[in-house]
DSSP file (Angstrom, degrees, kcal/mol; ACC not computed):
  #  RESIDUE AA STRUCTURE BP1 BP2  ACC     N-H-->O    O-->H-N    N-H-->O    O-->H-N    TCO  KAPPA ALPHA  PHI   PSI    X-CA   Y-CA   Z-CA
    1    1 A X     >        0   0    0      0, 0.0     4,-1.5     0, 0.0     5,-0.2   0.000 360.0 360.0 360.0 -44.4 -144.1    8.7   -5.6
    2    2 A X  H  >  +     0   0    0      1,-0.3     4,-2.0     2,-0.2     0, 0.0   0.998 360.0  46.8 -59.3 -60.3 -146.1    5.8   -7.1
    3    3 A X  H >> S+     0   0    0      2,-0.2     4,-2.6     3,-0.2     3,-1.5   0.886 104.0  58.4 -58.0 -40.2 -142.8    4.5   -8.3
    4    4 A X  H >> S+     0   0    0      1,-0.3     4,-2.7     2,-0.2     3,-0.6   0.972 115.2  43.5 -57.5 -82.5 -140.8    5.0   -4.6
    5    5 A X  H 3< S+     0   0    0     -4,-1.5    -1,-0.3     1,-0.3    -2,-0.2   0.635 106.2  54.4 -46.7 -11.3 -143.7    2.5   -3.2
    6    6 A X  H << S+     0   0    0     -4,-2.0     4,-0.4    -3,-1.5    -1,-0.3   0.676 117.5  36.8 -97.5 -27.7 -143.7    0.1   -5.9
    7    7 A X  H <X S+     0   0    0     -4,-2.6     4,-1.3    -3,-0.6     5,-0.3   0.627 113.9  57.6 -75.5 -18.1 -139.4   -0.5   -5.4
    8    8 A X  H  X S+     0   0    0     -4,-2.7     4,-0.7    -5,-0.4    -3,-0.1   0.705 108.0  45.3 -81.5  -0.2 -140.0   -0.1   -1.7
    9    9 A X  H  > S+     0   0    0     -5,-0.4     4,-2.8     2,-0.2    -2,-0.1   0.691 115.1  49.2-100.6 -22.6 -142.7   -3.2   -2.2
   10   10 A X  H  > S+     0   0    0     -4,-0.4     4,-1.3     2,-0.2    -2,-0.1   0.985 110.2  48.6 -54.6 -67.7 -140.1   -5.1   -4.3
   11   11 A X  H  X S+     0   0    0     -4,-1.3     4,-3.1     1,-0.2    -2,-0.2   0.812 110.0  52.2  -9.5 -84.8 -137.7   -4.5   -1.9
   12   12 A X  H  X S+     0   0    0     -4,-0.7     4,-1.8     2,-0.3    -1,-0.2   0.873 116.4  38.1 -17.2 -82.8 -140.2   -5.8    0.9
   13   13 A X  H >X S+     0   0    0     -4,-2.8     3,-2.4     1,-0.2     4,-0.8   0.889 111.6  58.6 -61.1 -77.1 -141.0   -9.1   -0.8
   14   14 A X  H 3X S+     0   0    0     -4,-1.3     4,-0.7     1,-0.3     3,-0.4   0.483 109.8  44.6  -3.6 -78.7 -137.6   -9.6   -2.0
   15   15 A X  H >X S+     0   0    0     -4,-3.1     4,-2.5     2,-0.2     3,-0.9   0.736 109.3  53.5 -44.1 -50.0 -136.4   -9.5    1.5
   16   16 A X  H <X S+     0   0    0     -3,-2.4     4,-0.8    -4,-1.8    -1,-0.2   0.892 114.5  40.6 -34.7 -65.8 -139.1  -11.7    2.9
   17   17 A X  H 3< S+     0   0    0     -4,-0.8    -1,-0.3    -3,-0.4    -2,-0.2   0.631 109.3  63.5 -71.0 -18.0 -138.4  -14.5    0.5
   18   18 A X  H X< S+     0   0    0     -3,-0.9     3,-1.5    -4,-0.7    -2,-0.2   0.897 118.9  25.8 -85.7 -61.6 -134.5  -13.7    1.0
   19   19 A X  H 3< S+     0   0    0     -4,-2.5    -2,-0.2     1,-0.2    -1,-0.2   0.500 108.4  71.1 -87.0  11.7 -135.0  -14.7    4.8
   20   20 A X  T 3< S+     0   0    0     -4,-0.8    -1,-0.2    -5,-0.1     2,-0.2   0.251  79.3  87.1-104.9  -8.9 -137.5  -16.8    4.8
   21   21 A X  S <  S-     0   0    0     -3,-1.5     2,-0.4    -5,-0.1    -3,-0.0  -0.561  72.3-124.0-104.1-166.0 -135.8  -19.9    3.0
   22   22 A X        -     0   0    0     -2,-0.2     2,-0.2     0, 0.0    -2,-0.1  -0.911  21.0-123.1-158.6 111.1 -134.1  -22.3    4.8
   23   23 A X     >  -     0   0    0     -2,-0.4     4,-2.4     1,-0.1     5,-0.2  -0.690  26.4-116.7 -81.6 157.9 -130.1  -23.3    3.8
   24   24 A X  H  > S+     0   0    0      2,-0.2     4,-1.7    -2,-0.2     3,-0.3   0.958 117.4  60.3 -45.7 -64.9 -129.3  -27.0    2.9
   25   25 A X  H  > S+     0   0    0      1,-0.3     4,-1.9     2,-0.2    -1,-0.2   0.941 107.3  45.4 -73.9 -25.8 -127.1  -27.0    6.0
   26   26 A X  H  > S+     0   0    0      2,-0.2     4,-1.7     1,-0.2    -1,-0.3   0.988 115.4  40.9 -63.4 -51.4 -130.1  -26.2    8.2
   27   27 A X  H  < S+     0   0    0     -4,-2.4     3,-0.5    -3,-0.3    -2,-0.2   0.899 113.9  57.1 -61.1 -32.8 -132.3  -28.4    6.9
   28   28 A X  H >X S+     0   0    0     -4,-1.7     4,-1.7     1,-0.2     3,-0.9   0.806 110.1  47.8-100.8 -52.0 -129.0  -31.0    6.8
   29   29 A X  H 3< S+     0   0    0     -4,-1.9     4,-0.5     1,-0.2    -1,-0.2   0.623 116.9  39.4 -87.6 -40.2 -128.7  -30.3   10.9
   30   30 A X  T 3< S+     0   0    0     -4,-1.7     4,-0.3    -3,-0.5    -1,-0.2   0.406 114.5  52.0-101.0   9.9 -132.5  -30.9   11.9
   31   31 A X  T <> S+     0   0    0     -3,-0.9     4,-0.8    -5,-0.2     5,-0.3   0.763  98.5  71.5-120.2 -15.8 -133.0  -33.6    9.6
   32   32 A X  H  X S+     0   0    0     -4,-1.7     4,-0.7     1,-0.2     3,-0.2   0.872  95.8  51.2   2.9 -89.9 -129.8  -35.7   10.9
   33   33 A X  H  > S+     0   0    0     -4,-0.5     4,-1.3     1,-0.3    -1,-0.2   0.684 106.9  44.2 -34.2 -56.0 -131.0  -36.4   13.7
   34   34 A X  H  > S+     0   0    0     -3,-0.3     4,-0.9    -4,-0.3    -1,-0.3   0.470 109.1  61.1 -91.9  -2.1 -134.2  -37.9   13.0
   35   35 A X  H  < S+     0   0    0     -4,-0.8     4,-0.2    -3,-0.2    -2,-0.2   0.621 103.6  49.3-106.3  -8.5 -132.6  -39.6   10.4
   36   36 A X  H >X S+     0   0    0     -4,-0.7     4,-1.4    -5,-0.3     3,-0.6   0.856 108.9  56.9 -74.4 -45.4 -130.3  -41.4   13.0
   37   37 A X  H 3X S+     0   0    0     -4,-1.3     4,-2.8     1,-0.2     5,-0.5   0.938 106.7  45.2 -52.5 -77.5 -133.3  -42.1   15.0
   38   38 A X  H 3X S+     0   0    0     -4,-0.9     4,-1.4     1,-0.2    -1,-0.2   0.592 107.3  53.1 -55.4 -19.8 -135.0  -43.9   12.5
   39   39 A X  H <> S+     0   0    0     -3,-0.6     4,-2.5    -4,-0.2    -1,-0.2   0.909 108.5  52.4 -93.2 -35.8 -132.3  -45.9   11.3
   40   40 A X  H >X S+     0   0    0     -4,-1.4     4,-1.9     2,-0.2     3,-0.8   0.992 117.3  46.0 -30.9 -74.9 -131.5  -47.3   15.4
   41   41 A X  H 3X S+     0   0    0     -4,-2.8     4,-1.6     1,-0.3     5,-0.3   0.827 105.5  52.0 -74.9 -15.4 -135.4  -48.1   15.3
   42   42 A X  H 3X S+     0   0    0     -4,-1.4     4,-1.0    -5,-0.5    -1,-0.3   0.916 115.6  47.9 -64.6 -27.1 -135.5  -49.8   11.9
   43   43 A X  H <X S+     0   0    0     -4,-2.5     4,-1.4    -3,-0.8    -2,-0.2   0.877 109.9  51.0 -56.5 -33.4 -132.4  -52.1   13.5
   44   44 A X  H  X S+     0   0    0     -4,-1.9     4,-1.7     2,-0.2     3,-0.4   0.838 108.5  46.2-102.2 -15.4 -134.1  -52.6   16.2
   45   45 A X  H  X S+     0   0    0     -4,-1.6     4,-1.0     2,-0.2    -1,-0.2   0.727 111.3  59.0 -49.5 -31.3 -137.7  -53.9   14.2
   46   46 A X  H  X S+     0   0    0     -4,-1.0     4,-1.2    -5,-0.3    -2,-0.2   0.873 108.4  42.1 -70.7 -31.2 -135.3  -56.1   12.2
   47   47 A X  H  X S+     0   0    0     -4,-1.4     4,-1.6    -3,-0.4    -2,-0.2   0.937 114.8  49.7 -69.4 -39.9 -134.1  -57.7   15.7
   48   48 A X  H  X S+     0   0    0     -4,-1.7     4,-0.9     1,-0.2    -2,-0.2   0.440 112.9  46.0 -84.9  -7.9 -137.5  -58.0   16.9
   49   49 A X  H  X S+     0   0    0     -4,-1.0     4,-2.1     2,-0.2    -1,-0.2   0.798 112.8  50.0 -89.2 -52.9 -138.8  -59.7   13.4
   50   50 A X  H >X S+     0   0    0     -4,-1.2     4,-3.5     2,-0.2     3,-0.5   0.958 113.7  45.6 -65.6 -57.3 -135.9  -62.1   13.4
   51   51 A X  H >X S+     0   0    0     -4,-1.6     3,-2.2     1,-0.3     4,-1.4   0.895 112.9  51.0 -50.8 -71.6 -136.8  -63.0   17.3
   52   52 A X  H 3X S+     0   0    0     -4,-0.9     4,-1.9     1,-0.4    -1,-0.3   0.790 115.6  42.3 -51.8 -42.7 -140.5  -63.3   16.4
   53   53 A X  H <X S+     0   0    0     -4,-2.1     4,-0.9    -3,-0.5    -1,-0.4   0.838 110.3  55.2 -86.0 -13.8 -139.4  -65.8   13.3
   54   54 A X  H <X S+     0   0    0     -4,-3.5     4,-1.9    -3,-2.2    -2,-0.2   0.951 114.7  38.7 -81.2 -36.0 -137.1  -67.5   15.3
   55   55 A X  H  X S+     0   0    0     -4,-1.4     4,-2.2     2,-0.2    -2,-0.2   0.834 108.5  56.0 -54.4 -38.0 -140.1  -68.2   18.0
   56   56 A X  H >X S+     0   0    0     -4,-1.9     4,-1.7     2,-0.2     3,-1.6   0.984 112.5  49.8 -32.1 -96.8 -143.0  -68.9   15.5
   57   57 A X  H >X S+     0   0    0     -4,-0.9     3,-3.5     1,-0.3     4,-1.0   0.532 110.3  48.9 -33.6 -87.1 -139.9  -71.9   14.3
   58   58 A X  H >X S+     0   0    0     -4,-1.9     4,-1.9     1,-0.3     3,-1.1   0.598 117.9  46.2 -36.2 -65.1 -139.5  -73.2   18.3
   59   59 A X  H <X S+     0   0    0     -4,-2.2     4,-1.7    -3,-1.6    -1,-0.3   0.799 106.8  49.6 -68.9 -27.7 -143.3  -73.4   18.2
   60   60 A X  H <X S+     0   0    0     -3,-3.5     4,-1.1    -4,-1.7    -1,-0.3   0.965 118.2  43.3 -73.2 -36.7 -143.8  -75.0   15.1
   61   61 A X  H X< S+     0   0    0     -3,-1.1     3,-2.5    -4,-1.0     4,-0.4   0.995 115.0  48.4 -48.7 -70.6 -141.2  -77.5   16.5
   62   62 A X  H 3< S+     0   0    0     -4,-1.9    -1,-0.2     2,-0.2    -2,-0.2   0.616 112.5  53.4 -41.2 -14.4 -142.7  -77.6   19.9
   63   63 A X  H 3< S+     0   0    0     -4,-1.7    -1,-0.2    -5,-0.3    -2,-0.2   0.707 107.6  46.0 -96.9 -14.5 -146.1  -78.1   18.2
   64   64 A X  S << S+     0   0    0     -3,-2.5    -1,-0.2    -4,-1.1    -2,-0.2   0.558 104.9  57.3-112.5  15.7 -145.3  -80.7   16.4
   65   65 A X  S  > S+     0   0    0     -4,-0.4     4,-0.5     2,-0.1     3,-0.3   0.336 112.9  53.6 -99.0  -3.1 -143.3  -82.9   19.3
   66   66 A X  H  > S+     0   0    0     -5,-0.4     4,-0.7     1,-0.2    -2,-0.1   0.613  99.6  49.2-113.9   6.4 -146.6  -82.6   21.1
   67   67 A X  H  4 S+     0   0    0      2,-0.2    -1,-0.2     3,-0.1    -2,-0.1  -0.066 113.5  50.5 -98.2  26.5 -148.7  -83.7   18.8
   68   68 A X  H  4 S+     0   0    0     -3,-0.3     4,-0.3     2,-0.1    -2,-0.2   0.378 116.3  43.8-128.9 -23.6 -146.1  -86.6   18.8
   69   69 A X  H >< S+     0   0    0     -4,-0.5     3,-0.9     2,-0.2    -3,-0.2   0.846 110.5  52.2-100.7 -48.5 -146.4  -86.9   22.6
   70   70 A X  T >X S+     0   0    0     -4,-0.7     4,-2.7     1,-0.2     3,-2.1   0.960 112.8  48.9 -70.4 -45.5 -150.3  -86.5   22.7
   71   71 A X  H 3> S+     0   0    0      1,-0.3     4,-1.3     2,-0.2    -1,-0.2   0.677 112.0  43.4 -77.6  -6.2 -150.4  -89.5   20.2
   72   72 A X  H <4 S+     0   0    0     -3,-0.9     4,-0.5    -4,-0.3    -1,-0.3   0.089 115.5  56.3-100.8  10.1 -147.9  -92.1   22.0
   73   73 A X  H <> S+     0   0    0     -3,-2.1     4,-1.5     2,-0.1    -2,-0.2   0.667 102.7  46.1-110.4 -20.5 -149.7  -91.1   25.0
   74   74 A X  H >< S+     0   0    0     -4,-2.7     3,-1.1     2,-0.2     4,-0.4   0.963 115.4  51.0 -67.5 -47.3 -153.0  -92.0   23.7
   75   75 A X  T >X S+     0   0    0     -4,-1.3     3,-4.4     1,-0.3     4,-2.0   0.971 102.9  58.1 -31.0 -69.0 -151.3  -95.3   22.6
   76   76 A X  H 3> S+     0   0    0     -4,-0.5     4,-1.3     1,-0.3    -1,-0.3   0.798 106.0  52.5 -40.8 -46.5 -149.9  -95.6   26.0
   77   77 A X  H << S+     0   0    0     -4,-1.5     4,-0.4    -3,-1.1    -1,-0.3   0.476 105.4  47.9 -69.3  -4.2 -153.7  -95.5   27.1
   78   78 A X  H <4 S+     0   0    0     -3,-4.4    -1,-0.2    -4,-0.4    -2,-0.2   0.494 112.5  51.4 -98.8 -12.2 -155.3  -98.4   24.8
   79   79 A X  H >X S+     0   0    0     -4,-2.0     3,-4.9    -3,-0.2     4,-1.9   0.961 116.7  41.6 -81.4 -53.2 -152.3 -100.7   25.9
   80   80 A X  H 3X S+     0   0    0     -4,-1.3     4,-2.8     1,-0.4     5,-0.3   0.837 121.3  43.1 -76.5 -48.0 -153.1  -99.8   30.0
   81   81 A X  H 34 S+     0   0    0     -4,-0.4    -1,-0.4    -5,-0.2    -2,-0.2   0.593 109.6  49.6 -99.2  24.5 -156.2 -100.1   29.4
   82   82 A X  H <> S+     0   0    0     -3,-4.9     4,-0.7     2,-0.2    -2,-0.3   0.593 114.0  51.8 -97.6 -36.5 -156.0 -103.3   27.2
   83   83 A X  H  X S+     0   0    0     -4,-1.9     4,-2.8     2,-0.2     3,-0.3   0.932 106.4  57.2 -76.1 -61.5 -153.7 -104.8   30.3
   84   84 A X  H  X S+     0   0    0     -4,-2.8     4,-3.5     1,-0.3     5,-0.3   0.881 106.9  41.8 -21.4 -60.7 -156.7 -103.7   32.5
   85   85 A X  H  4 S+     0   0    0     -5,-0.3     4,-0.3     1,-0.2    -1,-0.3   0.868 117.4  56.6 -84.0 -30.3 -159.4 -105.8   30.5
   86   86 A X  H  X S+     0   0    0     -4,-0.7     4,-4.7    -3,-0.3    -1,-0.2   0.931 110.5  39.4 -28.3 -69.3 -156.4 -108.5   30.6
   87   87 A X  H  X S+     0   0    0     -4,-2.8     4,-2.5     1,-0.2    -2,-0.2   0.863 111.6  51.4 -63.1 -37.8 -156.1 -108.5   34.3
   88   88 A X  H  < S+     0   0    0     -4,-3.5    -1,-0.2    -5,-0.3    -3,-0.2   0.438 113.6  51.4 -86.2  -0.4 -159.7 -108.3   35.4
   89   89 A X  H >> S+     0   0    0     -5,-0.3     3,-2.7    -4,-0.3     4,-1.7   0.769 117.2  36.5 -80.0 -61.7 -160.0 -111.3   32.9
   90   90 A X  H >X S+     0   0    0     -4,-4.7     4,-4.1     1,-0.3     3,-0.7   0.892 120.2  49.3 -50.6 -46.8 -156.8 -113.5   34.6
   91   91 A X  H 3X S+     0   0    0     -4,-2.5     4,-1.2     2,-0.3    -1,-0.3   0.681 111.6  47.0 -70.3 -30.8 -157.8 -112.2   38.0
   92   92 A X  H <4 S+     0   0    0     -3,-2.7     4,-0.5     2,-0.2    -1,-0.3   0.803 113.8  49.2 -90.3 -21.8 -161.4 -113.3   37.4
   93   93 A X  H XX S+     0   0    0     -4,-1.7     4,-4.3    -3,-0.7     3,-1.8   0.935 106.4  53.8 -64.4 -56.6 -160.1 -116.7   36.0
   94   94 A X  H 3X S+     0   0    0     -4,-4.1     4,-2.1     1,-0.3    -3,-0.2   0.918 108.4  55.7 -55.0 -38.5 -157.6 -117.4   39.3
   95   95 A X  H 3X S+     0   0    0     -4,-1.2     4,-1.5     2,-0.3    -1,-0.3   0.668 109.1  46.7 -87.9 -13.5 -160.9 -116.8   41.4
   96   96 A X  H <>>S+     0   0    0     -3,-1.8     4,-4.4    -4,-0.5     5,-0.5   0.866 116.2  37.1 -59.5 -73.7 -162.5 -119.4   39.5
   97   97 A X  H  X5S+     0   0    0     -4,-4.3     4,-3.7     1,-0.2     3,-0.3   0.937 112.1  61.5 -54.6 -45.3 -160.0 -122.1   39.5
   98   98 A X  H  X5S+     0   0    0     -4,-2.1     4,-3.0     1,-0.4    -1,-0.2   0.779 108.7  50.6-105.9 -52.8 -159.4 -120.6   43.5
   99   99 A X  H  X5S+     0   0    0     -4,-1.5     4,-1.1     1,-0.2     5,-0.4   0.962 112.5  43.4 -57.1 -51.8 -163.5 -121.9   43.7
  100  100 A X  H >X5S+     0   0    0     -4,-4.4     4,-4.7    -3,-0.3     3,-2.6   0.967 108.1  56.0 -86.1 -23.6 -162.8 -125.4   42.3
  101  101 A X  H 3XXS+     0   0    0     -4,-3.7     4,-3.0    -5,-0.5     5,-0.7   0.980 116.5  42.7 -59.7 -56.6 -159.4 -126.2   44.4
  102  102 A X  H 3X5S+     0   0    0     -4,-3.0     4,-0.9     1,-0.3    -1,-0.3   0.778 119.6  36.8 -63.6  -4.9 -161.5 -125.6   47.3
  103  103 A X  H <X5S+     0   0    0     -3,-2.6     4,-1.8    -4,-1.1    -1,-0.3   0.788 119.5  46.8-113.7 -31.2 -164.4 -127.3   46.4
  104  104 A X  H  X5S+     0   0    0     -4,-4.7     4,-1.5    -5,-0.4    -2,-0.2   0.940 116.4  54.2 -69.2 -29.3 -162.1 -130.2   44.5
  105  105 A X  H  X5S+     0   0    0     -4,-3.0     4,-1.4    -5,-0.4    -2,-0.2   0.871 110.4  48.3 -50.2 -50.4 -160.1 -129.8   48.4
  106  106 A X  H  X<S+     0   0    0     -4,-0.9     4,-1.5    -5,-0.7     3,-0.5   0.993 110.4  43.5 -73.6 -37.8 -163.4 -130.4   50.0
  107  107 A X  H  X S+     0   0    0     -4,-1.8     4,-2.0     1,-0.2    -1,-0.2   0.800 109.5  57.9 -68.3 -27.2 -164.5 -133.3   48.3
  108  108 A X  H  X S+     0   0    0     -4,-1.5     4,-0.9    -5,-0.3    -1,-0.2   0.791 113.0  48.4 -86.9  -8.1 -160.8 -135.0   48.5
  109  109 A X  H  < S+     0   0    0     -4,-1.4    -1,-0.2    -3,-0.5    -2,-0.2   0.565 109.1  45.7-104.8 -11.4 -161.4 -134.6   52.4
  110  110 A X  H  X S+     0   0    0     -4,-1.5     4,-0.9    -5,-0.1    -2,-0.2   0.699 109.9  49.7-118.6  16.4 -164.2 -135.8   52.5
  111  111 A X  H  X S+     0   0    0     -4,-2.0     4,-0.6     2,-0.2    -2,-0.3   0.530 115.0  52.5 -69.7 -34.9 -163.4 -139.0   50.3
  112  112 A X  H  X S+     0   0    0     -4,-0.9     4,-3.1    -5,-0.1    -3,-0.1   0.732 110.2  46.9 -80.8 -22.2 -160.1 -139.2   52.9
  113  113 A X  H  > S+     0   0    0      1,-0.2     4,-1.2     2,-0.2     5,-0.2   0.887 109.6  55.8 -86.5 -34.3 -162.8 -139.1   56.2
  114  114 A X  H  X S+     0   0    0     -4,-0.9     4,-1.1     2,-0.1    -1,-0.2   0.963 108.5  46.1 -50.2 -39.1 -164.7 -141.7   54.3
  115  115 A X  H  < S+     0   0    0     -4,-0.6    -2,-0.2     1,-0.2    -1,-0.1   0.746 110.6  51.8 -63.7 -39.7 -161.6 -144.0   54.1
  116  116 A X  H  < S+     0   0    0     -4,-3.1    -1,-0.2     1,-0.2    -2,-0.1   0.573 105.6  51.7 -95.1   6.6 -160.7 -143.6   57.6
  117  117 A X  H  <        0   0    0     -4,-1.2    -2,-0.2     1,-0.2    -1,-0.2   0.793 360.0 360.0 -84.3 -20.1 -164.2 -144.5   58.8
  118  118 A X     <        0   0    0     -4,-1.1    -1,-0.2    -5,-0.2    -3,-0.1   0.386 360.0 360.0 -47.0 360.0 -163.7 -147.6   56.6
């Protein structure tokens, strides 16, 4: 008896472990799939890295024609305002001379009203 239960326990495991495993073409069928999957979304991190280094480059470009624009534009503001302190000098000069024509104008008219009272 002991022995009929100790092959009917072989038996048992034996069978268990017999159905229990998994063939290579099963595993080969679910793992497919995901291995298709994964290769799509490693192409598509490889596009999205390339993008990213080609933007990073456009910036680096962009970053450095506007630090090339900020500094000819500051130029552009010491001449303008260099022209400024220019103008409001000439402008303050013309109003000068503007004073002595009138006042050299007054004097030559009245040096002509003297002449004709003569």
């Amino acid at each position: 008896m002991q022995k009929i239960i100790s092959l009917s326990l072989c038996l048992f495991i034996l069978a268990a472990f017999t159905f229990g495993c998994a063939s290579k073409e099963y595993v080969k069928e679910q793992t497919d799939p995901l291995a298709d999957t994964i290769s799509k979304l490693e192409a598509k991190v490889a596009s999205i890295d390339a993008k990213i280094a080609n933007i990073e480059k456009e910036h680096g470009m962009f970053s450095s024609e506007l630090d090339q624009v900020k500094k000819e534009l500051h130029e552009a503001k010491m001449q303008i305002k260099d022209c400024c302190g220019k103008g409001q000098a000439a402008a303050e000069r013309a109003e000068a001379a503007a004073k002595r024509a009138e006042a050299a104008a007054e004097r030559a008219e009245k040096a002509f009203e003297l002449e004709q009272k003569k």
